[in-house]
N, C-alpha and C positions, 0 to 999 in steps of 0.2 A: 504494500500500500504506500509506502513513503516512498519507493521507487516512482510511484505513478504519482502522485502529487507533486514529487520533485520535477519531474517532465514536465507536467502541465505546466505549473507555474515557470519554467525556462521559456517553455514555448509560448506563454504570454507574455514573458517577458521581449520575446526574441520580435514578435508578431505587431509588437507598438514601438518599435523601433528604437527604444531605449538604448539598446544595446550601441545602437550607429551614431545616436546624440549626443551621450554619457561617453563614451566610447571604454576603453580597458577600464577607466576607473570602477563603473558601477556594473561589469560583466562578471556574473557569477565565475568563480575560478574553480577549475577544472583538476581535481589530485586523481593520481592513476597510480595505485596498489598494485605490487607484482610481488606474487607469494616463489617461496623455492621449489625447487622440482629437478633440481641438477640438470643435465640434456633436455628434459622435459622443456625447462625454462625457455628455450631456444623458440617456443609459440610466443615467448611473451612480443619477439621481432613482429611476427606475420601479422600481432591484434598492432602494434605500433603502424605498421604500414597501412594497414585500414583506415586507422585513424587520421592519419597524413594526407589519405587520398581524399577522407570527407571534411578536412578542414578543421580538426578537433584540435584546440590548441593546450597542451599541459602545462598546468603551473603549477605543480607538485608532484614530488614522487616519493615512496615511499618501496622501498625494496628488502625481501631477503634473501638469503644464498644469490641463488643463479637468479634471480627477482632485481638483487642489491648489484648483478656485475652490470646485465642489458638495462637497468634503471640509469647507474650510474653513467653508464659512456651516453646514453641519453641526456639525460641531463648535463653535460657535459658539452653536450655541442653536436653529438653526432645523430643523423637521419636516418630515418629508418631504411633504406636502400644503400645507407653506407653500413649500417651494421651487420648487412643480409650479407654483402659482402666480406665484410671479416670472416662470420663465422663459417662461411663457407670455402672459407683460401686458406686456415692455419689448418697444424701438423694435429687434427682429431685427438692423434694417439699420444701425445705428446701431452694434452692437456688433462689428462689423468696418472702419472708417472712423471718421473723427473727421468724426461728422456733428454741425453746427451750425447750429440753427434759423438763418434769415433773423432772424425779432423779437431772436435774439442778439447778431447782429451791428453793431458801429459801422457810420453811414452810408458812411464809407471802407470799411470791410470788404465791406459791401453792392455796390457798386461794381466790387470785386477779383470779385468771383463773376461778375456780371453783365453783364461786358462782354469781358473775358479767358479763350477758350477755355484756355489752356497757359499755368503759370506755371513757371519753371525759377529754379535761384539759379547768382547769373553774381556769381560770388565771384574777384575777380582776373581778370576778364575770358574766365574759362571754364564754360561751360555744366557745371551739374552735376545731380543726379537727387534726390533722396529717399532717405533710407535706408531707409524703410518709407512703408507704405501711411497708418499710424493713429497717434498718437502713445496710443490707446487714452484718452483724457482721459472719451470720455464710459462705459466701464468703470469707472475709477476715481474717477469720481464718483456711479456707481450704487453701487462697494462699501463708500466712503465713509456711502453713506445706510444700507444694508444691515446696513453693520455699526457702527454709534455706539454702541450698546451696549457692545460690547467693544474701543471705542478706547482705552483708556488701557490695555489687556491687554495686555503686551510678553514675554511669556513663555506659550509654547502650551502651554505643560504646563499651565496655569492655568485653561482655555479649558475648557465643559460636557464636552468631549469632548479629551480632551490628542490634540496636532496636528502634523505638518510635512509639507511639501513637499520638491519637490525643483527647484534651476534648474541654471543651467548658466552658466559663467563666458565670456564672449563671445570674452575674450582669452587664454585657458588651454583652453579646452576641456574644465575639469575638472568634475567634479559640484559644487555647495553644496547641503548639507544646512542648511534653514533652519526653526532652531523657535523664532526669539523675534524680534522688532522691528515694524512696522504693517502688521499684518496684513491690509488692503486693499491696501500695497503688494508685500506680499509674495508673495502668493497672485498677482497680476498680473506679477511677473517671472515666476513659474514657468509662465504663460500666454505669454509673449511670444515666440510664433510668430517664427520667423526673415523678413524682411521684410514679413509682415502688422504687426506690432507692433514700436515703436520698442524697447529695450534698456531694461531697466531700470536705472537708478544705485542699488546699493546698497552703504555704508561703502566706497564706492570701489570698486569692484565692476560693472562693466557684466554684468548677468544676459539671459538670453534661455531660453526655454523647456526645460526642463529633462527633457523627452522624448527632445532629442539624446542626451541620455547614459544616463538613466534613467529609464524612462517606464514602470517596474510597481516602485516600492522597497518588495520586502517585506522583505528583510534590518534596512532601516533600520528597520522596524515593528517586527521580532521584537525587536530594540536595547530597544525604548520597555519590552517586557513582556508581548507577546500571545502568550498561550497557542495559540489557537486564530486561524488566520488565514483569511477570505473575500475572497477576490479577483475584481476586476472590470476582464475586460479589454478595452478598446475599439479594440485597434489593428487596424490594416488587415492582412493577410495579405499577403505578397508577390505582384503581380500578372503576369500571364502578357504576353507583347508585344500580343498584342489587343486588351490590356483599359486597358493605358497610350497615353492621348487628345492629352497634350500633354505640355506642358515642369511644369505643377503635376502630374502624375500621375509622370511620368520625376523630380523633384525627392523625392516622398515616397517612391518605390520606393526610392532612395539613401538616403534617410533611416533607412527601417524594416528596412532590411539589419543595425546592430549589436542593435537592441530585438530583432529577432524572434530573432535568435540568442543573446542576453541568456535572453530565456523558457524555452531548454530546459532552463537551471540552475534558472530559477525559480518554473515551473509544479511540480514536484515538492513543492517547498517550501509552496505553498499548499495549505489545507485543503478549503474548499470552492470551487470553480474556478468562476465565471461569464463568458462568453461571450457577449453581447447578439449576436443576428445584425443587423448595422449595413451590409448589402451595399446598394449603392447610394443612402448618404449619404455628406455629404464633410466635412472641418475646416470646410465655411464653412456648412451646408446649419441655420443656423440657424430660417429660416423654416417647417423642418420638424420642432421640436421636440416636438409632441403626439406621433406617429409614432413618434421616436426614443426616447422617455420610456416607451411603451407595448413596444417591443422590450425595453427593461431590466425589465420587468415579467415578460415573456414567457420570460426566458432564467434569473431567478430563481425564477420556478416550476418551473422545471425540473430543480430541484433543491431544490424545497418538504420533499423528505423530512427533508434533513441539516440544514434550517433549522429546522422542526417541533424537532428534537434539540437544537439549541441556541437555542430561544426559549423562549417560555412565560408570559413577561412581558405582562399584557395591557394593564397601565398606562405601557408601555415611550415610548410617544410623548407622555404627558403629564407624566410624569416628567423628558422631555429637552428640554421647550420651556422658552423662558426669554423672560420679557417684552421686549420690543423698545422702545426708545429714543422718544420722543415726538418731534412733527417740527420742533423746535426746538431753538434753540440758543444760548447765551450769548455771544459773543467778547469778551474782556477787551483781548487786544490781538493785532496780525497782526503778526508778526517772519519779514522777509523778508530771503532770503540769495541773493547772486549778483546784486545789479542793479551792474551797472558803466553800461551806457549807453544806462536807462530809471531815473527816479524811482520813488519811494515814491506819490507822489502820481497819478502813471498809474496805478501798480496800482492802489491806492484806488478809483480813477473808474473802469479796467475791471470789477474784482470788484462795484460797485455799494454797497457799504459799507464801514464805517469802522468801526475799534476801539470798543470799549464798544456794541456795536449786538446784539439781537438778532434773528437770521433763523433763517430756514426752512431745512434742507436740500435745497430746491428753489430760494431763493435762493444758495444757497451753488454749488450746480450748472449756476445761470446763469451768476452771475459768474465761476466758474471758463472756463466755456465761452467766456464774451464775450474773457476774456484769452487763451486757446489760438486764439481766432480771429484773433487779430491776428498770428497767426505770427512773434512776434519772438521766440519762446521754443521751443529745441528739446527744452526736458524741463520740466516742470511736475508736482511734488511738494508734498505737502501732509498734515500731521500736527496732533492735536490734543493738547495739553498741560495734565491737570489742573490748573487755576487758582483751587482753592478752590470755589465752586459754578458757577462759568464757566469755560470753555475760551480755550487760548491758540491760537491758529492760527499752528502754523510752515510757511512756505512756503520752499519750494529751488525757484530760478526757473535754468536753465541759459539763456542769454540765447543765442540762434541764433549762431553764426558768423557767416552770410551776412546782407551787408546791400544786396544789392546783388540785383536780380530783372528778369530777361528774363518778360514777359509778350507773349503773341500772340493774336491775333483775327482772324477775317474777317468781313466783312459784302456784302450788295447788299439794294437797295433802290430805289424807282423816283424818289428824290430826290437824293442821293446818288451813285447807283451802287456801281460794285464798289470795295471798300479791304480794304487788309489794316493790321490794328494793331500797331504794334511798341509798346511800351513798356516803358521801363527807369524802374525802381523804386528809390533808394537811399533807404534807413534811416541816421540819427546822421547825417547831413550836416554840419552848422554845432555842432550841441546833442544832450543826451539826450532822446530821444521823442521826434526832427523826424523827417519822411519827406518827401523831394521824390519828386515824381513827373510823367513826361512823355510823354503820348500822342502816336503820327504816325499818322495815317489817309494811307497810300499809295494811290494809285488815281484814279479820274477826277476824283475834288476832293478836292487836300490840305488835312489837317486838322491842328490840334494843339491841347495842352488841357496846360497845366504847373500844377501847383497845389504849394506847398509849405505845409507845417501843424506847427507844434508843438502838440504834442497835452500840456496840463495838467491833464486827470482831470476831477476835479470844480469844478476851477477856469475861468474862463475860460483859450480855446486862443485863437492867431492864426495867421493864415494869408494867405497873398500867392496870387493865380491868375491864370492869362494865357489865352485861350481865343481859338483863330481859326475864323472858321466862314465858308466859301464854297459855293456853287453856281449850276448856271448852269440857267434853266427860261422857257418859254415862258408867260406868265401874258395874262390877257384885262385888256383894256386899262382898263376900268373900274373896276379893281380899283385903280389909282391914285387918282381921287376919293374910293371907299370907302374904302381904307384912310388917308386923310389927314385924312377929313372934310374935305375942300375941292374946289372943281369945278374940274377940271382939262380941258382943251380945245387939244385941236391939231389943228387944219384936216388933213382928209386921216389920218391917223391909223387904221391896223389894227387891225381886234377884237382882235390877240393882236401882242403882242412880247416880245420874248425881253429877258431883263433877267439879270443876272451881279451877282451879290449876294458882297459881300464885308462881314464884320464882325466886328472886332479888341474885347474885353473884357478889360478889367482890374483886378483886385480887390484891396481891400486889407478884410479880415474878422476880426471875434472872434466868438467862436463856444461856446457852451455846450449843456450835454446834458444829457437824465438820463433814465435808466434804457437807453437806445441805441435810445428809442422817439421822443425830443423835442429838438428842434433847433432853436436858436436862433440866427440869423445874425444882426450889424450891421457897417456897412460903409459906403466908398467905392467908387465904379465910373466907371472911365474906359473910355468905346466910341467907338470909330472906324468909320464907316460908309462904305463904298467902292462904291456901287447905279449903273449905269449902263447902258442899251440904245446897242448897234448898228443895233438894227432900226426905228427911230423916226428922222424929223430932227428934233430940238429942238435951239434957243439954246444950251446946253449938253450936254456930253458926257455929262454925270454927274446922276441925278438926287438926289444926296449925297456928297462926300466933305467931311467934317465930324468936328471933335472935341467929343464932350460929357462933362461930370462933370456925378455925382449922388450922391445918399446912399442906400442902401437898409436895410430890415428886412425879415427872415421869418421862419417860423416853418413846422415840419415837423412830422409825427405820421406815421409809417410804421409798420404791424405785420402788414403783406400779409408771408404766407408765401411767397409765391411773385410776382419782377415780372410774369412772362410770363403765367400759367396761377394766378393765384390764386385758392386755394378760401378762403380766411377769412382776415379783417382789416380793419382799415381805414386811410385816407389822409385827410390833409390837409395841405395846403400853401394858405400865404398869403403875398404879397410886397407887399411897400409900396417904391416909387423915387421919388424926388425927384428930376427936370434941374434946375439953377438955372444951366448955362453950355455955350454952345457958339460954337467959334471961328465959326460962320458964316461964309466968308468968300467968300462971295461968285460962288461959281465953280459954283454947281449948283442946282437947282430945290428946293433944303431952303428951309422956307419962313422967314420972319421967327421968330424966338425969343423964347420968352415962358416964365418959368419953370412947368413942369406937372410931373403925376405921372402915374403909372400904378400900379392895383392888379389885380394877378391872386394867381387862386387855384383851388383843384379840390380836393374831396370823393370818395369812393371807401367802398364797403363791400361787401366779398366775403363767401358764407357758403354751408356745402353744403345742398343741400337732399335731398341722397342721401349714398352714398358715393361714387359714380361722378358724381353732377350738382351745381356750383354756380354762383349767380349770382351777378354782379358791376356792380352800381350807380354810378354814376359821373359828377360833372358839373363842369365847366371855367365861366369867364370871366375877363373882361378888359376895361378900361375908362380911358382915360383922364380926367383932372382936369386943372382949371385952363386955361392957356391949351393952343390946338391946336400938335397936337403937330407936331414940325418937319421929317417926311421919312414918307416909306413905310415905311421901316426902323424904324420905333416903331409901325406900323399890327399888326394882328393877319390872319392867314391860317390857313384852314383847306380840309381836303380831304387824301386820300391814307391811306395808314398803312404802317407797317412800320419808321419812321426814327427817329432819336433826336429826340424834339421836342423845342423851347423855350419858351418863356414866350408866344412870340407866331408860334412854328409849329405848329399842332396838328391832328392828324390827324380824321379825318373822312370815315366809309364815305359812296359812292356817290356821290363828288364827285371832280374830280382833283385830284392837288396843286394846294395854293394857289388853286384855282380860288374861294374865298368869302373876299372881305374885308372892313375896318372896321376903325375904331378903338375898339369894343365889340363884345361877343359874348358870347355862352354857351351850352353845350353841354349834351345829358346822356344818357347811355345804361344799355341793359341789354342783358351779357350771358351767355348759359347755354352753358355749357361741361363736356360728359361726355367723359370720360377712359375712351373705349372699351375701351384697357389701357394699362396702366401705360407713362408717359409717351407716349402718343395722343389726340390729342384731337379732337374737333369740335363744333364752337361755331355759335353765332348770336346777331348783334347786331342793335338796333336804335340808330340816335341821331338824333336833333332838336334844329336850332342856329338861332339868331336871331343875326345879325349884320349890323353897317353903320354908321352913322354915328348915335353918340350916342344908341343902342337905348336906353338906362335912361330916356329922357327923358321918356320916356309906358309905359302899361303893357302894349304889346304884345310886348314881350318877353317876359311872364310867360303871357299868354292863348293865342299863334299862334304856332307854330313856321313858320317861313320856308323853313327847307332840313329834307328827312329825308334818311333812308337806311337801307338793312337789307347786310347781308352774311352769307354764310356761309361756314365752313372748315374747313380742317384743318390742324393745327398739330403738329409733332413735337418733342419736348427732345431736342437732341443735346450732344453734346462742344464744338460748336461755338457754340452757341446753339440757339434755336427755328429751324426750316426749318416755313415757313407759306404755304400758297395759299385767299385769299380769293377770293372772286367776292361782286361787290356792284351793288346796284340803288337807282337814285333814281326816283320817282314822281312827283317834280316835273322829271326833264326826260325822264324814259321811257328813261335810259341805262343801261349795264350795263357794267362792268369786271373785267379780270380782275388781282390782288395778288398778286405775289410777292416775297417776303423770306425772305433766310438769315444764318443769325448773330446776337450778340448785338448791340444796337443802340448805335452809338457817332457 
């Protein structure tokens, strides 16, 4: 009844012309409720654009969760056909997880992803969980961009359109009524889904989504001064047991038990009532936003009449835009709070720039990202401070608790075998910004790999690493003079024996970066070589147990999307090593010592040539200098795939392990890889490798390839890693193999 009395009286109002003589002064003002609904919310766009098209103009807004984000860029300045476009051009999947490009991430970050199925924080020696799924960084750094225009706006009443929200106090359970402070942060507490999104910190204040308690605030609307109130609601109905699927369905039933009993006080109260029919979309059902945008379209013309009565304005949506921010930015300087045990100068080198610098807001959203990826920070906040015609950048860094990380793995492979990874991770070890870290590959050949790093930003880092690498493999016996370049000859001797490979690496490295694309190593290296057969009689037990130092340099360029399945980027890696000593002593077929080098290096360029199809280019070598080199253990082997390679293991379709050796080589392949569905794939490789003693010396390395191979597969992304079965064929021996690997490779 007070909906229809309210009409009437608009529409006599509107009918004696008052409205056009009095003009905005004496026109009834127009407040528009948007309750939460997560994805759901994404209707609240399509009743906006209705309302645009029939001239309804808003002077109030009142929003929660996803209510409080499309309220606020509304209010803000933005139209409803500029919003229809955002949410239909960002990364969906990105907006529920803190998703972080690969090209994002430090080379240690790179790492953490790629080899570590499970990370946990083992804080005092107890496994503990996540508090949420997303700490939401790459949200607030879209509404950062989104909204630059009105960062220095700290009062909504200020705003094209006067504004608030509503959250909910984490530790009280009470409502906060929120209408003044940074308004990309604020709008995202009233978003923060309980476990999808971390808690917001505000003035002390842990906030979390504000639908628990008040998820339609028209009362607070009518507070502001709306005469006339239109309301949008997106909540779920309470569901019958049939229709409740699991423990998130049984969780929001709980949830919408006080809201929907809230609505019977407060649907009365509203004037014109909208209802999106949103049955069968969910809080996370982002990827279906055209769909859900088109229901809020649907469900406000359905009430075209009562909006017809209160619009009229046909200039209403060019009157309420407001120019939007250029994609730049000035920083005068970064004033950062909370680092107790991380420097100034890490952040610097994560965020990628430095005070007085101008960027991009796509720089600014890197560098935010690169430092959320490091997980040393369990809240990361960020505000911009008029500084005269440049911005002051204050950051709040809440520095993790836990420094301490249980990570696991498993792996099989046909070099290797089966292992499973344990590795325990401490943060602040010794210093601020150090991370020790220690691999065990459990299983048929133990493994381990210790590296510890002070990380100094854009300064040179240092770092200490201990690496042990064994296994045991039956290899063709000619593969000893190849790989030494020297002729090796023992009466009576088997095409194949079995050889137990052991080798201990020791580094001591500085280490520089920049942009988390380029890496720079210089260094010392101490290796221990431990190679000897049972299955041969020779003069010696060992065909090495020897100590050598050397000096090494390299140099790294990674911006592959992806290690396993890369659709675009590119690789390069280059190493330069200097021997100048080994104990030699005496006790094994390591040959006489003469100082040499070795240089390897590999090339890589991935790119799609569909959406579903890319191809990935890619070629390896390896050679040594100066005098020959002094064991098999410095020879280069190729053949097999699926294992973690090294500088002088490398894999190689339709060959078997290590079955091609030399003390040079080089490789180079292509291949195409359609992503059947999403995370599915099947591929096809070719490669062709010249290998053996002292290949560069003439130019048939470059003219004849010596070995090929083709292979083909199928490869899946799991939790665990890739799970891959190749089948591959060589044409120079007429043989075929069948590959299998699981996990990520370590």
């Amino acid at each position: 009844m007070r909906r229809i009395i309210t009409v009437i009286l608009l529409a006599i109002c509107l009918t004696s012309n008052s409205y056009a003589a009095e003009g905005e002064k004496d026109r009834p003002k127009v407040g528009l409720v948007l309750s939460g609904g997560g994805a759901k919310g994404l209707a609240h766009i399509g009743v906006l654009k209705v309302l645009e098209e029939e001239g309804v103009k808003v002077d109030y807004i009142a929003g929660t969760s996803m209510g409080a984000i499309v309220g606020g860029l509304y209010a803000s300045g933005y139209t409803a056909t500029e919003l229809d476009s955002i949410f239909n051009s960002i990364d969906v999947s990105a907006l529920i997880k803190d998703y972080i490009p690969r090209i994002s991430k430090s080379f240690y970050e790179k790492k953490n992803d790629e080899i570590y199925a499970l990370t946990l924080p083992f804080d005092k020696f107890k496994i503990g969980f996540p508090k949420a799924l997303s700490r939401g960084m790459y949200n607030y750094n879209l509404m950062n961009k989104l909204l630059a225009h009105v960062r220095h706006v700290d009062d909504f009443s200020k705003l094209k359109v006067p504004f608030l929200c509503i959250a909910t106090n984490l530790e009280t359970g009470e409502p906060v009524i929120l209408k003044e402070g940074y308004l990309p942060q604020v709008i995202l507490a009233s978003g923060a889904f309980p476990s999808l999104f971390a808690p917001v910190e505000i003035d002390g204040k842990y906030l979390i989504d504000g639908g628990v308690v008040n998820n339609y605030p028209i009362d607070e609307l009518r507070k502001m001064g709306a005469d006339i109130v239109i309301g949008v609601d997106v909540q779920d109905d309470l569901k019958t047991i049939k229709e409740i699927e699991g423990a998130p369905d049984l969780l929001l039933q709980i949830s919408n038990y006080s809201t929907i009993r809230q609505m019977k006080d407060k649907l009365p109260k509203t004037d014109v009532y909208i209802k999106p029919d949103i049955v069968g979309y969910t809080v996370v059902s982002f990827d279906e936003g055209e769909p859900i945008i088109s229901r809020g379209v649907d469900a406000a013309n359905k009430v075209i009449v009562d909006l017809k009565l209160l619009g009229g304005n046909k200039d209403v949506a060019k009157e309420h835009y407001v120019p939007k921010e250029s994609d730049s930015i000035s920083v005068s300087k970064i004033d950062i709070h909370g680092l107790n045990r991380f420097t100034r100068r890490y952040v610097h080198g994560k965020l990628g720039f430095k005070p007085n610098t101008k960027i991009s807001f796509d720089q600014l959203a890197d560098g935010i990202t690169q430092l959320n990826g490091t997980e040393n920070f369990s809240s990361m906040t960020y505000r911009f401070i008029a500084d005269g015609e440049k911005d002051e950048l204050d950051m709040t860094l809440v520095e993790n608790p836990v420094n301490r990380y249980l990570k696991l793995g498993v792996h099989y492979d046909g070099l290797y075998k089966a292992a499973a990874l344990v590795n325990v991770t401490q943060k602040n070890l010794f210093t601020k910004s150090d991370v020790a870290s220690l691999d065990l590959a459990l299983g048929d050949n133990v493994r381990y790999n210790f590296n510890y790093f002070i990380d100094n930003g854009f300064y040179w880092s240092v770092g200490v690493s201990s690496r042990y690498n064994q296994f045991k493999r039956d290899l063709p016996f000619s593969i000893l003079s190849e790989a030494s370049g020297e002729p090796i000859v023992i009466e009576g001797a088997p095409s194949m024996f079995g050889v137990d490979y052991a080798d201990l690496e020791n580094k001591l490295y500085f280490q520089s970066f920049y942009k988390q694309k380029y890496l720079l190593n210089i260094g010392i290296e101490h290796r221990f070589l431990d190679i000897r057969s049972k299955t041969i009689n020779i003069p010696y037990s060992r065909f090495d147990r020897n100590h050598y130092l050397g000096g090494f340099l390299n140099v790294t360029m990674d911006t592959y999307d992806n290690r396993y399945f890369p659709r675009k980027g590119f690789l390069f890696k280059g190493e330069y090593k200097n021997f100048f000593y080994s104990s030699n002593n005496g006790n094994s077929l390591a040959y006489d010592f003469d100082n040499f080098s070795t240089i390897t290096g590999q090339v890589g360029y991935a790119t799609r040539i569909t959406n579903k199809l890319a191809v990935d280019l890619r070629s390896r070598l390896g050679t040594s200098l100066g005098g020959s080199i002094p064991s098999i253990g410095f020879g280069y082997y190729l053949g097999g795939y699926g294992f973690a390679d090294r500088d002088n293991v490398i894999p190689f379709y339709g060959y078997d392990l290590l079955s091609i050796g030399g003390n040079s080589f080089i490789t180079g392949s292509i291949t195409f890889d359609y992503e059947i569905f999403k995370k599915h794939h099947i591929n096809f490789t070719a490669n062709y490798a010249n290998a053996g003693d002292n290949i560069f010396g003439s130019s048939d390395w470059f003219t004849r390839a010596k070995y090929t191979g083709y292979a083909v597969g199928y490869g899946m992304q799991t939790m665990i890693g890739p799970i891959e079965f190749k089948y591959t064929y060589s044409p120079d021996t007429g043989s075929t193999s069948a590959i299998f690997a699981v996990g990520f490779w370590f």
